[in-house]
C-alpha positions as CSV (number, residue, x, y, z in Angstrom):
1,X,157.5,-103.2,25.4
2,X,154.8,-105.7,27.2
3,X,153.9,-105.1,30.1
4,X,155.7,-107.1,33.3
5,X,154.0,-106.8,36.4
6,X,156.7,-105.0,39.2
7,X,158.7,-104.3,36.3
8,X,159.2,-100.4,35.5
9,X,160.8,-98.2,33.2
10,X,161.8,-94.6,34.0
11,X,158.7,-93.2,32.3
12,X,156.9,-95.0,34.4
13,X,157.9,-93.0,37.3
14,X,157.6,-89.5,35.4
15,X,155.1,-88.6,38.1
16,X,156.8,-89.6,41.1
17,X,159.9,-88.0,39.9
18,X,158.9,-84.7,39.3
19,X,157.2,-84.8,43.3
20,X,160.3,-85.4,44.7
21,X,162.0,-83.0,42.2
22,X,159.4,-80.4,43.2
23,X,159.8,-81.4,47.0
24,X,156.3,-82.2,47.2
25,X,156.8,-85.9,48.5
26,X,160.3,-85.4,50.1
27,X,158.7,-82.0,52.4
28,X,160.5,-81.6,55.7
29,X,159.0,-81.1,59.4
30,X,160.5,-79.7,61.8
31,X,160.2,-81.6,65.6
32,X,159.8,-78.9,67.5
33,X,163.2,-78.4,69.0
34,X,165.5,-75.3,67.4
35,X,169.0,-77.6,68.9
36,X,167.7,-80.7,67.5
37,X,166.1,-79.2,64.2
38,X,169.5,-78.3,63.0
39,X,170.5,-82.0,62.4
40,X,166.7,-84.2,61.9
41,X,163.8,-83.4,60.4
42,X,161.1,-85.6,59.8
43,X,160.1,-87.1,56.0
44,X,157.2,-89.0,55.5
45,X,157.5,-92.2,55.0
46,X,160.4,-93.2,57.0
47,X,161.3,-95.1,60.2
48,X,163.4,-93.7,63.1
49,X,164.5,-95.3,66.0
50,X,165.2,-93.4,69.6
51,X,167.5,-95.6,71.2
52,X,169.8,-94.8,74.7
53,X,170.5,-95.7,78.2
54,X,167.9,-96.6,81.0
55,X,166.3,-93.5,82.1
56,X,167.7,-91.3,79.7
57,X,164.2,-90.1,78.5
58,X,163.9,-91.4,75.3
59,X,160.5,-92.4,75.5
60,X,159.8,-89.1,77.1
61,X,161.0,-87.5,74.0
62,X,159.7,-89.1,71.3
63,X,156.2,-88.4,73.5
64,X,157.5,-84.8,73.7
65,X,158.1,-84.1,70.1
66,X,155.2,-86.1,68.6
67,X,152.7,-83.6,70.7
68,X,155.3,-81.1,69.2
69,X,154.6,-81.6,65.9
70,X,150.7,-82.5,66.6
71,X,150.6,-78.7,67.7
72,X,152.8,-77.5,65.2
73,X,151.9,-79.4,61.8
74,X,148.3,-81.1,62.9
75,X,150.3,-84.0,63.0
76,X,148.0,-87.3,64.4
77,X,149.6,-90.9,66.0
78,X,148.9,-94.0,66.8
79,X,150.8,-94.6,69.9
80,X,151.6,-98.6,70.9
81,X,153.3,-98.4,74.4
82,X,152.4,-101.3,76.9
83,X,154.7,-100.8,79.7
84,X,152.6,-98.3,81.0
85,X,148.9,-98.5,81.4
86,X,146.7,-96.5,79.0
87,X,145.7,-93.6,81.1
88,X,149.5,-93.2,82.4
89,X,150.3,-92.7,78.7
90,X,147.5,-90.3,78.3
91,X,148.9,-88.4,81.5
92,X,152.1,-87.9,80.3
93,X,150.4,-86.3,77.2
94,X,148.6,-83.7,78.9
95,X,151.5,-83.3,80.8
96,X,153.7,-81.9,78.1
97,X,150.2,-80.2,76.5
98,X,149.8,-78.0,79.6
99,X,153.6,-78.3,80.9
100,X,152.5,-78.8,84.5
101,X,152.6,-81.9,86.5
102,X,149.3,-83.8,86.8
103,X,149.7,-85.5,89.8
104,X,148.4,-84.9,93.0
105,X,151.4,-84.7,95.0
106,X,152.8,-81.6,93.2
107,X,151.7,-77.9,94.5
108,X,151.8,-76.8,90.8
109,X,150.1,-79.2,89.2
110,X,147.4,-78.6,86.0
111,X,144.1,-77.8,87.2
112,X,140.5,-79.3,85.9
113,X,140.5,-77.0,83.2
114,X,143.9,-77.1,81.7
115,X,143.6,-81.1,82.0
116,X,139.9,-80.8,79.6
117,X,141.3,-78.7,77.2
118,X,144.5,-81.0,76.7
119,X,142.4,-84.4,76.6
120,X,140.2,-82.6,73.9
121,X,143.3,-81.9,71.7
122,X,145.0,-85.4,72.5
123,X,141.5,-86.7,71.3
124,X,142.2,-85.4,67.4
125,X,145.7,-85.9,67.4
126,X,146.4,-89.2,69.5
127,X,144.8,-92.9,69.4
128,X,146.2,-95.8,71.3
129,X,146.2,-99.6,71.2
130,X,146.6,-102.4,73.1
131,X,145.8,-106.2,73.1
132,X,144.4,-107.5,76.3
133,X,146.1,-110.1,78.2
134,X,148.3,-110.7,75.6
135,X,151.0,-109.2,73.7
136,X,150.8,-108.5,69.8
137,X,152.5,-109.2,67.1
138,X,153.9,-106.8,64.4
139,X,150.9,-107.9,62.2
140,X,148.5,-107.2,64.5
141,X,149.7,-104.1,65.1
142,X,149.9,-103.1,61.6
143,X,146.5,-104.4,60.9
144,X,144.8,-102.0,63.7
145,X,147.5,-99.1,62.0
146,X,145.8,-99.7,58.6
147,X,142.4,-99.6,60.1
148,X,143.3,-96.5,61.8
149,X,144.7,-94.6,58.8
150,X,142.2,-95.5,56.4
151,X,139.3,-94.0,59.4
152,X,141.2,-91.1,60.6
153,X,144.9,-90.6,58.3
154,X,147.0,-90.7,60.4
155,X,150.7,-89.5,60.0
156,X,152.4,-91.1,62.4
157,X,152.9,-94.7,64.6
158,X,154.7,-94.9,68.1
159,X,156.0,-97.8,69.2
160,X,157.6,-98.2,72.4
161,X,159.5,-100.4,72.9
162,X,160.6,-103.1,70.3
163,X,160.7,-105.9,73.2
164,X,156.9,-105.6,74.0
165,X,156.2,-106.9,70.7
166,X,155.4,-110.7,70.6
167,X,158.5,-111.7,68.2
168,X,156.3,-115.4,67.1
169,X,159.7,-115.9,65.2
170,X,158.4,-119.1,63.5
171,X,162.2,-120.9,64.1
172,X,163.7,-118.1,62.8
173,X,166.7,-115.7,64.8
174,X,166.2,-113.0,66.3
175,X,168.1,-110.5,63.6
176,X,165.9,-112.2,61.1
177,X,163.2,-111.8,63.2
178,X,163.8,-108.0,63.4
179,X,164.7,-107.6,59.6
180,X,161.4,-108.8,59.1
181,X,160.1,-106.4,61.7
182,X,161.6,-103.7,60.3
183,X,160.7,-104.0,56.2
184,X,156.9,-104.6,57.7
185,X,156.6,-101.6,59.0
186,X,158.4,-99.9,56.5
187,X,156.2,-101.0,53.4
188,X,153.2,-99.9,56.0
189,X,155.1,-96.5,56.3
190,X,155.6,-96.1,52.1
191,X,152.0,-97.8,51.6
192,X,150.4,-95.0,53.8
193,X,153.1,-92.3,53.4
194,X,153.3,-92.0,57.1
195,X,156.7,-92.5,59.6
196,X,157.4,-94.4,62.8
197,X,159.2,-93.8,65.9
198,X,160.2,-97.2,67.7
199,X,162.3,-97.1,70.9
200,X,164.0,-99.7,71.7
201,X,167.2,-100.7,74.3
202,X,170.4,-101.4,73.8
203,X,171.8,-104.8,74.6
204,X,174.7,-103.9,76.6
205,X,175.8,-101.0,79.1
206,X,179.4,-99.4,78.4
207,X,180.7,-97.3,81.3
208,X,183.0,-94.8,80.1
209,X,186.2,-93.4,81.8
210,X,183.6,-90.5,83.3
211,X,181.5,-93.4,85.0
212,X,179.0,-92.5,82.9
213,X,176.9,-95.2,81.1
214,X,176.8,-94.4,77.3
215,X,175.2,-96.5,73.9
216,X,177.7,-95.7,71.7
217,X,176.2,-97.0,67.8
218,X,173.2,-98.3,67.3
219,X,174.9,-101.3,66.8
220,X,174.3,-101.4,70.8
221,X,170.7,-101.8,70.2
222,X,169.5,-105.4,71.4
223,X,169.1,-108.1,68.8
224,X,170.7,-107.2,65.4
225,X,173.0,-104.9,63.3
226,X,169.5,-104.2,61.3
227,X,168.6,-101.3,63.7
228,X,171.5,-99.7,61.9
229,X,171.6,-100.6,58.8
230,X,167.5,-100.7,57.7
231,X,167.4,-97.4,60.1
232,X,166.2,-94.3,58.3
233,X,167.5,-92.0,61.2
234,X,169.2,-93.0,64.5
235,X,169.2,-91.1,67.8
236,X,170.6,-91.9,70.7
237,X,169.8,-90.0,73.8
238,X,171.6,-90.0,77.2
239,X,170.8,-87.6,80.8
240,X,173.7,-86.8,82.4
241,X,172.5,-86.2,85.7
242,X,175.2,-84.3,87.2
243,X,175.2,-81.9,84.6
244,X,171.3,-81.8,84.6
245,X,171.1,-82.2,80.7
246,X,170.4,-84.9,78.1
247,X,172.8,-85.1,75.2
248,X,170.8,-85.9,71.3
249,X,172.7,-87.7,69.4
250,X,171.6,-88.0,65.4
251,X,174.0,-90.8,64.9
252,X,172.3,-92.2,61.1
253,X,170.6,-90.4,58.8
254,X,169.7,-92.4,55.2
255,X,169.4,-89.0,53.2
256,X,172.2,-86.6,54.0
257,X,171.5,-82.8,53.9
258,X,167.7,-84.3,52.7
259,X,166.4,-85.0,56.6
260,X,169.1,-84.0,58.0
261,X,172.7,-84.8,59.2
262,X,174.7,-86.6,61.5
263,X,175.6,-84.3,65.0
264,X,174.9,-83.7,68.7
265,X,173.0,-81.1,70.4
266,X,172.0,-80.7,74.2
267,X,168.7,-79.9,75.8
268,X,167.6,-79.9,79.1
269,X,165.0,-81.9,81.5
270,X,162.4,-79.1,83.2
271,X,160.7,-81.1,86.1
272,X,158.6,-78.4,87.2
273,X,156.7,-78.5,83.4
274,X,157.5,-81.9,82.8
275,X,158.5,-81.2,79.4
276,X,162.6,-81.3,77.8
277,X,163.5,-77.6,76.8
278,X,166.2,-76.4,74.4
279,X,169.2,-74.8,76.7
280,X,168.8,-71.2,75.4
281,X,165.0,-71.2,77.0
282,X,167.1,-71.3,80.3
């Protein structure tokens, strides 16, 4: 048979088949959390969204376990996270790295020492970007992502959130515009075999009888039904502050029983290490 360019026949694939067969391109990490390993691990490439309600920490933890797994595996990120500045994003770093405060206001707070030795490893593991005085655009972000991997190979991107990225729809809707979003950083994530965590908020707030407010699919996530259906895995988190505990919620998972399954598990917000901790370390 000729030839067709981005046509292929099974034989084709003999290569890539036998890796996943073997398990050496489907290999599972774990995140760094015994509650939430049971039901997500993470698969390079895929893309996984942390979704939940306002203050709920779920930029905390995708921070949390992406210095996890930088300990754990050598894992290294590109972090995009505008709402704060730099530096604040590097302090909540060496925050979980030496699980002590870092400000000056608290009496137990990491001293000079413990704050070099946890900028040295965020130096290997971490790089960040940001467009001055103006927000970028997906492409622009993935451009600086490529440079980045092909300089230092990274495994992983953090973005945080969606709505700081310049959308530049062109005339198109927003759930386009997202669609898009989403199979651009995908391809980026199967062209580099590396995954992404994007946080992003839900649209609406649902109070439940409890008075609590809860996102309750990730059909709640602002803009379009595409965070859940071009979603590799979907977690939603939410604190319940009376309680003093944050419920994780693995709400989609693409490959059943591959990286993981669908389920619930609690963990708990130390403040005096700044750092989420699974209930049994209590």
């Amino acid at each position: 048979m000729k030839k067709i360019e981005g046509v292929y026949r099974a034989k084709d694939l003999t290569e890539d088949i036998w890796d996943l067969y073997k398990g050496k391109s489907q290999k599972r990490y774990y995140c760094g959390f015994s509650s939430i390993d049971k039901y997500f691990k993470i698969i390079k490439p895929s893309f996984i969204l942390f979704t939940g309600t306002p203050n709920s920490g779920k930029s905390s933890l995708t921070l949390e376990i992406a210095l996890r797994t930088a300990r754990e595996h050598g894992f290294k990120f590109l972090i995009f996270s505008p709402e704060s500045s730099l530096a604040v994003n590097l302090k909540r770093l060496v925050e979980k790295y030496c699980q002590k405060p870092f400000d000056i206001m608290f009496h137990n707070r990491a001293d000079e020492t413990e704050v070099l030795e946890a900028i040295e490893f965020i130096h290997e593991h971490f790089l960040f970007i940001d467009k001055k005085e103006d927000s970028p655009d997906i492409d622009w972000i993935l451009e600086r992502a490529r440079l980045v991997h092909k300089e230092f190979d990274i495994d992983g991107m953090i973005l945080d959130p969606y709505n700081e990225i310049n959308p530049e729809r062109n005339n198109i809707r927003e759930d386009e515009h997202i669609s898009l979003l989403i199979s651009k950083i995908k391809r980026f994530n199967r062209e580099t075999h590396t995954f992404t965590f994007i946080v992003a908020h839900p649209t609406k707030q649902i109070r439940g009888a409890d008075g609590l407010f809860s996102v309750n699919s990730l059909y709640d996530v602002s803009g379009s039904a595409h965070w859940n259906n071009k979603t590799d895995v979907g977690v939603i988190v939410t604190r319940d502050y009376e309680n003093q505990c944050t419920n994780v919620r693995i709400c989609k998972i693409r490959e059943i029983d591959v990286q993981g399954n669908i389920g619930e598990c609690t963990i708990r917000w130390n403040n005096s290490t700044k750092c989420f901790e699974d209930i049994s370390a209590f």
